[in-house]
C-alpha positions in Angstrom: 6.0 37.6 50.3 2.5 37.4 49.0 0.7 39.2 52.0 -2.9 39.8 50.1 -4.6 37.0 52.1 -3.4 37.8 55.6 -4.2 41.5 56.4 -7.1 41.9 58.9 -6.6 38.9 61.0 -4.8 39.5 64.7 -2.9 37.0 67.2 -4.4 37.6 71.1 -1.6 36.5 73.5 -2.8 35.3 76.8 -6.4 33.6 77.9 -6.5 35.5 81.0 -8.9 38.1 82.2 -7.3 40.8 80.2 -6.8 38.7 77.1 -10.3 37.0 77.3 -12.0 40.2 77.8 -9.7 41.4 74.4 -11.4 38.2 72.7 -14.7 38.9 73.3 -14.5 42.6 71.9 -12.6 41.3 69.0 -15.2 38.5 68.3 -18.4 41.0 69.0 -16.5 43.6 66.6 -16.2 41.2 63.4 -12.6 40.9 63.7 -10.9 37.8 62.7 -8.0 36.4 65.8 -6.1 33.5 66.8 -5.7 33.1 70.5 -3.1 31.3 72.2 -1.7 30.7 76.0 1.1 29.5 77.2 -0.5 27.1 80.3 -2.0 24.5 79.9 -5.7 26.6 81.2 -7.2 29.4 80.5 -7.1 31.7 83.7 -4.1 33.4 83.5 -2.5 34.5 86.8 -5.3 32.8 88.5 -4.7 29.3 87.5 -0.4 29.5 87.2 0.3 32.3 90.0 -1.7 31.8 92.8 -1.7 29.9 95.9 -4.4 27.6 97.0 -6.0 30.1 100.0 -5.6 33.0 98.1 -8.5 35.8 97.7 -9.3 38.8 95.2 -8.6 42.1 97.5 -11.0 43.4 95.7 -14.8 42.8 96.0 -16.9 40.8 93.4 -19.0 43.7 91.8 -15.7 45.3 91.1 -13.8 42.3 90.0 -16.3 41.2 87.9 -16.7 42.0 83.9 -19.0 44.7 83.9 -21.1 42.7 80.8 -21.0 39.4 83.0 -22.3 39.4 86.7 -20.2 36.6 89.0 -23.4 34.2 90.7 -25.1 35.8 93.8 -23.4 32.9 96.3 -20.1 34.0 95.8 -18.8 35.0 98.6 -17.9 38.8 99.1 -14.3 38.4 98.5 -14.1 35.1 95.8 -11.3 32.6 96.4 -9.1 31.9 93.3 -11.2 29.0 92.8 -14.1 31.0 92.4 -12.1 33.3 90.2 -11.2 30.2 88.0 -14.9 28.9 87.5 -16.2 32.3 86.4 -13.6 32.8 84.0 -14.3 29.6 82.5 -18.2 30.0 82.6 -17.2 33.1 80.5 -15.4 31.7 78.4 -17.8 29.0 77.3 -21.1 31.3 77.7 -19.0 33.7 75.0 -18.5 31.2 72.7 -14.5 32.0 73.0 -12.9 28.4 74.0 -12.9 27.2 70.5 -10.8 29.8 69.6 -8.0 29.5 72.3 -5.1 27.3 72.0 -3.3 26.3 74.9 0.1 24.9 75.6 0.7 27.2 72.2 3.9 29.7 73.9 5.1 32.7 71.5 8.8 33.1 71.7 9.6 35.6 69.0 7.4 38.2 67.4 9.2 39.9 64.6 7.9 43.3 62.3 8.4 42.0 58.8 7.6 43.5 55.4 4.2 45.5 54.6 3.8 46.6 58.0 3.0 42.5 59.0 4.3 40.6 62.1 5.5 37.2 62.2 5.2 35.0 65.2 7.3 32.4 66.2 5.9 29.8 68.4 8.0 26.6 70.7 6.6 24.2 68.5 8.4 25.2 65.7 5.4 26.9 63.7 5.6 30.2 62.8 2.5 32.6 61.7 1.7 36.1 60.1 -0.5 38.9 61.4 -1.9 42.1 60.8 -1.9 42.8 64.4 -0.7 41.4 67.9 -2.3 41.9 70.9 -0.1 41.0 73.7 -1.9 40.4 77.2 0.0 38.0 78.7 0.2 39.3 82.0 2.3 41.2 84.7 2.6 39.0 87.5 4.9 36.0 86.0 9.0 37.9 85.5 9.8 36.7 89.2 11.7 40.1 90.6 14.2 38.5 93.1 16.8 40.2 95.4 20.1 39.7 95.6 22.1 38.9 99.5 25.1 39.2 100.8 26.4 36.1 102.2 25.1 32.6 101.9 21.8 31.1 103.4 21.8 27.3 104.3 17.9 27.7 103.8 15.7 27.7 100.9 15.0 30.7 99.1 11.9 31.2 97.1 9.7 33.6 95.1 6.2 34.2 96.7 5.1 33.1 92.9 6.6 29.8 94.1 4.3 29.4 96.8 0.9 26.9 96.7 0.1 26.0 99.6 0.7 26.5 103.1 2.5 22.9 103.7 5.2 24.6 102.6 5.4 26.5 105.4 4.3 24.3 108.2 7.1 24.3 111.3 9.4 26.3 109.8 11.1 29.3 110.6 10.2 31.6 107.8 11.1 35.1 107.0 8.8 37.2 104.0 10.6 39.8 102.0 8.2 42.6 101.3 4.9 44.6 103.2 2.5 43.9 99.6 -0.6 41.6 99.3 1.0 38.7 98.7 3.6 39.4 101.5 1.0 39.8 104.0 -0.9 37.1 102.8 2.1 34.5 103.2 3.0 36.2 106.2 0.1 35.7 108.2 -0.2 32.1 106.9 3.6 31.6 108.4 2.0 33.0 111.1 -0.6 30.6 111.9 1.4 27.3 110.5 5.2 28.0 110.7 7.6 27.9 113.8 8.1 31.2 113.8 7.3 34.1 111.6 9.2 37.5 110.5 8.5 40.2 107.7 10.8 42.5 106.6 10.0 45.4 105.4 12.6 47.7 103.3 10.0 50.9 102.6 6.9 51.7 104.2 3.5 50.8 102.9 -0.3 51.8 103.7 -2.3 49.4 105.1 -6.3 49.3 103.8 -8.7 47.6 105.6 -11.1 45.4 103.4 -14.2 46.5 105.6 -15.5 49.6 106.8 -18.7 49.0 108.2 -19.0 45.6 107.1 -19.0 47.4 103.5 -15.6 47.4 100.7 -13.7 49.8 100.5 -14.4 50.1 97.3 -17.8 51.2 97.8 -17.4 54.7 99.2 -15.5 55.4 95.9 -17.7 57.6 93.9 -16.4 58.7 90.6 -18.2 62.6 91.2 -16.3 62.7 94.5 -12.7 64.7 93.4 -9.8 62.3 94.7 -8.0 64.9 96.6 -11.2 64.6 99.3 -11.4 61.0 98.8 -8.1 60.6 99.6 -8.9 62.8 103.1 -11.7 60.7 104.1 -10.1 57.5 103.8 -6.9 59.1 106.1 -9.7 60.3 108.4 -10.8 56.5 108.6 -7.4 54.8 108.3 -6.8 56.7 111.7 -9.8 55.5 113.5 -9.6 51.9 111.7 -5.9 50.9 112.2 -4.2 53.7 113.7 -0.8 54.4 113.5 1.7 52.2 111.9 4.5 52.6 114.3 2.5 50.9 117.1 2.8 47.8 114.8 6.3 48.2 114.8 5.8 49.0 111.1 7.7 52.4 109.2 5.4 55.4 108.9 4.2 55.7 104.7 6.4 57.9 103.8 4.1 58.6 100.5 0.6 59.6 100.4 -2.0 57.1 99.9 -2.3 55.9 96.3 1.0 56.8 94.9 2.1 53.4 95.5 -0.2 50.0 95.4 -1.1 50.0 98.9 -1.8 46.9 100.9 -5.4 45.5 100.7 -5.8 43.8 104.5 -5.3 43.9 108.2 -4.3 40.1 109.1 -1.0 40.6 109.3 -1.7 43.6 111.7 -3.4 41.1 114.0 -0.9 38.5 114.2 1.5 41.2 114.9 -0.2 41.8 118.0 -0.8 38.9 118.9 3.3 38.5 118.4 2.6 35.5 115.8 4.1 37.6 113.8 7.5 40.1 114.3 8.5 43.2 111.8 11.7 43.4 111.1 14.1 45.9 109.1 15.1 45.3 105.7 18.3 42.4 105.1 21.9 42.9 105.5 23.2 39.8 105.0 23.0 36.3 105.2 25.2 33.6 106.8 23.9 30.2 107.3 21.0 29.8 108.8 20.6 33.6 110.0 19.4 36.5 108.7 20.9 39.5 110.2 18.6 42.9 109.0 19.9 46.4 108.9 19.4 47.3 112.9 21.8 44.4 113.1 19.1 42.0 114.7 18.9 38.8 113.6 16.8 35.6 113.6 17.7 32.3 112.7 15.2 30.9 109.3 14.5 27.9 107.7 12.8 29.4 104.5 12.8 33.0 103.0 9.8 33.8 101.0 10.8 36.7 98.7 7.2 38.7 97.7 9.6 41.1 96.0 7.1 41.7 92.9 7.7 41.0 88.8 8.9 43.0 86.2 6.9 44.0 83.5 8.4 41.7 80.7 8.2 41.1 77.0 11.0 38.6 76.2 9.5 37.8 72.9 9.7 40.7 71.3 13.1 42.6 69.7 15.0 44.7 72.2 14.0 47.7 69.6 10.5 47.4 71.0 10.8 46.0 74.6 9.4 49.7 75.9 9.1 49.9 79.7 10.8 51.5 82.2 9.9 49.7 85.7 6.6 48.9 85.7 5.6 51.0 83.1 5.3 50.3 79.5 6.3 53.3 77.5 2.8 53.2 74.7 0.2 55.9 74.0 -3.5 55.5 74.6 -2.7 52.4 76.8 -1.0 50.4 74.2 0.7 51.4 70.9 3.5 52.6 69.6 4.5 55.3 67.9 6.5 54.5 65.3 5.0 50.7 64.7 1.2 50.0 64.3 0.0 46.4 64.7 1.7 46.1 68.1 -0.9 46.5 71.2 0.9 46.1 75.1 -2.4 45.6 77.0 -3.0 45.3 80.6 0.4 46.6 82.3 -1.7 49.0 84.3 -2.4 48.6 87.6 -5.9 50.4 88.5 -7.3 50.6 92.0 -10.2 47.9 92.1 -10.1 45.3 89.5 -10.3 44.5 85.8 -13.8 43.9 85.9 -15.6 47.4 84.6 -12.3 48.3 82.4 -11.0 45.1 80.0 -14.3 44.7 78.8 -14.2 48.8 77.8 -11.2 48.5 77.2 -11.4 45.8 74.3 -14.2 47.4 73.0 -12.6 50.3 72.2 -9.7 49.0 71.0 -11.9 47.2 68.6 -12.8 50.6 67.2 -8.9 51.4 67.1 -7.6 48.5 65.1 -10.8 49.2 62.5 -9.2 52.8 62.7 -5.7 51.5 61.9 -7.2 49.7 58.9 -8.1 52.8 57.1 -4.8 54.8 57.9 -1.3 53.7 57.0 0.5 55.7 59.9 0.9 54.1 63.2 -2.7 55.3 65.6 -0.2 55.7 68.2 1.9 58.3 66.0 -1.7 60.1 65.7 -2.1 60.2 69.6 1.7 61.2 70.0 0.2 64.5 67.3 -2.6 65.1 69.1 -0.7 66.0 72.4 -1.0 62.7 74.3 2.0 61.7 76.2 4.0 58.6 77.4 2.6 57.3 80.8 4.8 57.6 83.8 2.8 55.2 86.2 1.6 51.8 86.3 -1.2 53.0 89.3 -4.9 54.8 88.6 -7.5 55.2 90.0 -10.7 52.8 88.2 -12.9 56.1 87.3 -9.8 57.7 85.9 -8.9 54.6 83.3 -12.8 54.7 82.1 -12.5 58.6 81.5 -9.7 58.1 79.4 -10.9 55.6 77.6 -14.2 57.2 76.5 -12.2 60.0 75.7 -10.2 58.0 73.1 -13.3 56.3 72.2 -15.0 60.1 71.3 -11.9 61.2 69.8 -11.7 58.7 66.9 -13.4 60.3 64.1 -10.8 63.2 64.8 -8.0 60.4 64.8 -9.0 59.7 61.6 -8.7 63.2 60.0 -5.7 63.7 61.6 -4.2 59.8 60.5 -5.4 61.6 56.9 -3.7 64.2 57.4 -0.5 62.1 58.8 -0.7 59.5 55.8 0.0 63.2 53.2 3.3 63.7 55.3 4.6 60.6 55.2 3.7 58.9 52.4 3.7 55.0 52.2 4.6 54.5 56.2 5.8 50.9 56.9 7.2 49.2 60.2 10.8 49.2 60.2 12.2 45.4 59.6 14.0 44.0 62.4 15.7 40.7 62.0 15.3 37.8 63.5 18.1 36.2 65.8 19.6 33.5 64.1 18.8 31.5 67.0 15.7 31.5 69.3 14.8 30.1 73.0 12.4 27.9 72.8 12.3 27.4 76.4 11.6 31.4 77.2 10.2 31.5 80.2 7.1 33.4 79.5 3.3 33.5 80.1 
């Protein structure tokens, strides 16, 4: 394989917030990228997962880019209509839409000879790279749950869900005590027959408010999180009170450990008994669902808002590295043992991707410039250096920008180190893997 002419040019998988952000660094750095998406938009999540009322949790200043202010009348909390203008406005005022083909999906990516990867695409074309940088998302692997018994209903994924015709006079029942659980909940609430959520495990609940301010703004990144974390108990107590008079389970973690609910709607149409918590599901049989107390209702439509799984379908089962929700890469993305391979955006950090994609591609910018002058793997430089394999998806916002000016600083040293490396091991290369003899064109995948 003659490879002379393609080194130094990268594939960016995925136009949403995470990949456009990615695009814009790579542009602004002088690196030469493709850019493709799966949908038919650019948007991401935010034009193929959402439902038509749905609402950032977070508030504007933190959801926006930090190098791209979203217009003064947007509202406090933007709709995902909002969400979808801005993202295009970016997109065009960044010069990046000429670069982004849609309706382009990736079904294999394969490690081939001097280090390069090869991309397979549906429509037949295939492609070679010095790098891939995969951001296509965490909130498109539908995670359902399996029932005993048989349900004479409809069963859907909360992903599923558009618009709240499809609950209008029915008797629906919502799997889960998340964002999008409550969300579809409360709209059951005020359009369905009847309305249950059943909860399995306990979850906080957040008010978006406190004092007519976000949440977010009383998080101060010189305030340690341990007293934080106090404060915001203190409030919770005095704001909503005690889950148990809801009829909800009592957290049974402390706040922050796992993604807590952004909201208080559902709260209200509890009390105002639009709305009934119920236990986790036993079983199903016809039309009723009997949950673990051994109630039951009788349902029209369950709404599982069970989450996703953290999915890369397209790559070998060598490098398909997560565990959960977690993908198992150093410094936020690479390998250890391969370098042109970047898993970006699997992290889940408390506020929004507005201060940390656009950091974040900038940096990696300065990484894949770094991975051009060394022949190791960055990430087996990291894995040297005494950084170690995440063990969470969740962070706090402040946290994710510390490390990443920290890996930012670091990189001269990353380079005497990748030196040093280079000695040891000589000529390092990617290990081939082959390609299955046959691939899925129709892989479900964003």
């Amino acid at each position: 394989m003659d490879t002379s002419s393609l080194y130094g040019k990268y594939l960016i998988i995925g136009a949403g917030p995470v990949g456009l952000a990615h695009a814009k660094g790579l542009k602004e750095a002088g690196l030469s990228y493709d850019h493709v998406d799966a949908s038919a938009a650019i948007g991401g999540n935010w034009f193929h997962g959402v439902y038509d009322t749905a609402h950032i949790i977070s508030p504007r200043k933190v959801m926006e880019y930090s190098d791209f202010p979203m217009p003064d009348d947007y509202p406090e909390f933007p709709s995902c209509h909002h969400l979808l203008r801005y993202y295009n406005h970016y997109t065009d005022y960044f010069g990046l839409r000429e670069k982004i083909e849609l309706n382009k999906k990736v079904i294999y990516i394969q490690p081939v000879e001097n280090s390069l990867w090869k991309v397979c695409f549906a429509d037949g074309e295939e492609r070679i790279y010095t790098g891939v940088l995969v951001c296509n998302g965490h909130h498109w692997d539908k995670k359902m749950p399996e029932f005993e018994g048989q349900f004479s209903g409809e069963i859907m994924h909360s992903k599923d869900y558009k618009s709240p015709d499809q609950l209008k006079g029915k008797r629906v029942v919502v799997i889960g005590a998340g964002n999008s659980a409550c969300d579809l909940a409360s709209e059951a609430a005020r359009v369905g027959k009847a309305a249950y959520m059943s909860i399995r495990s306990s979850a906080w609940f957040l008010p978006k408010l406190i004092s007519g301010y976000p949440l977010s703004h009383f998080a101060k990144p010189w305030v340690p999180a341990f007293i934080q974390k106090a404060m915001l108990k203190i409030g919770l107590k005095l704001v909503v009170g005690d889950m148990t008079r809801y009829g909800l389970p009592k957290p049974d973690h402390e706040v922050f450990e796992k993604h807590p609910t952004i909201g208080t709607e559902a709260l209200h149409y509890i009390k105002h008994g639009r709305l009934t918590p119920k236990k986790g599901i036993l079983r199903l049989d016809g039309n009723r669902v009997i949950f673990t107390d051994n109630t039951e209702v009788e349902a029209d439509l369950i709404v599982a808002a069970t989450g996703f799984h953290l999915s890369y379908p397209f790559l070998p089962k060598e490098l398909q590295r997560t565990k959960g929700a977690v993908a198992k890469v150093y410094g936020g993305s690479m390998l250890d043992d391969y370098k042109g391979l970047y898993l970006i955006g699997w992290e889940q950090a408390r506020g929004g991707v507005g201060a940390l994609a656009p950091r974040g591609a900038e940096v990696l910018a300065k990484i894949l410039k770094l991975q051009s002058k060394i022949k190791v793997p960055v990430g087996m430089i990291l894995k040297d250096s005494g950084y170690t394999l995440p063990v969470t998806h969740l962070g706090g916002m402040f946290d994710v920008l510390k490390k990443l000016d920290k890996l930012e600083r670091s990189i001269p040293a990353f380079l005497r180190k990748g030196q040093e490396l280079d000695k040891k091991y000589g000529d390092f290369q990617n290990k081939i893997l082959p390609q299955p003899q046959t691939l899925n064109k129709n892989l479900e995948v964003f």
